[in-house]
N, C-alpha and C positions, 0 to 999 in steps of 0.2 A: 504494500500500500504506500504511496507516495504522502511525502509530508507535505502541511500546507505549511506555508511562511506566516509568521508571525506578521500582526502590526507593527508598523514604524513608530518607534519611539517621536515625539515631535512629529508630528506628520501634520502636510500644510495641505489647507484647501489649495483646489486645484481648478478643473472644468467640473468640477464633485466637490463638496463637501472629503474634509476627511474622514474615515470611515471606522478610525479609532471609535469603541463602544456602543456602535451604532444600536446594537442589537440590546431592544431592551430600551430605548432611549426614545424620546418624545420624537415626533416626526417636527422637523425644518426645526430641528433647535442646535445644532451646530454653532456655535457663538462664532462670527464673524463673515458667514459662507451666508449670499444676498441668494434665498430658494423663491421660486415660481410660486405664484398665489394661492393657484392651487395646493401646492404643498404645505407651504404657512398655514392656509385656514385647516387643512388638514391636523396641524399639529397644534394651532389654537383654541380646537378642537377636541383637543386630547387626544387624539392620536399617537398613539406607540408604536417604534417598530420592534411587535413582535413577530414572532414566527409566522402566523396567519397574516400580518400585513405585507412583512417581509415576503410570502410567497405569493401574493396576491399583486403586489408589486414589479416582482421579477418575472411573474407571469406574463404580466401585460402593464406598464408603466400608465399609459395614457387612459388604459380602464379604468385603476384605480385612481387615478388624478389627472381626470381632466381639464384639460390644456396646461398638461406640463410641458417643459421646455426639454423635458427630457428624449432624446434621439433613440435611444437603445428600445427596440423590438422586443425584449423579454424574452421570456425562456421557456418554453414547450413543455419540457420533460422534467418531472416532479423530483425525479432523482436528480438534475440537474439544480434544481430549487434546491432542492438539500443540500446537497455540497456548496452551494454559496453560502449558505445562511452557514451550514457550519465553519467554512474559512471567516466567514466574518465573525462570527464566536470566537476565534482564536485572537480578535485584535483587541488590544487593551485600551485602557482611556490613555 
């Protein structure tokens, strides 16, 4: 089984938010990273990413927030969901 990499210690927004803690963490609350509307009301909201959001997300980005500014097409396959959510469990705050 192949290892996943750790989060980056300091890790800077980018075209992304940094990804440090995401999991578990309010949606659009990244301190400093300017998220699409839809995303803010989302996390003003009370919205968490958890597992169910996180794979609801990576599913399909624009279903679950629409008119994000987000490009990425998502991800089909469930087992493919899963191993994201899990590499990103592995990054720290």
């Amino acid at each position: 089984m192949r290892r996943l990499p750790q989060g980056r210690r300091g890790a800077k927004h980018a075209v992304g938010p940094a990804l440090n803690g995401v999991v578990d963490r309010a949606i659009a609350s990244a301190e400093g990273f300017k998220y699409s509307k839809p995303l803010t009301d989302l996390g003003t909201g009370g919205g968490i990413w958890d597992s169910a959001a996180l794979h609801a997300f990576l599913e399909d980005p624009k279903g679950f927030a629409p008119g994000t500014k987000m490009s990425f097409a998502g991800l089909k396959k469930a087992e493919d969901r899963d191993a994201v959510i899990a590499w990103l469990s592995t990054f720290a705050d």
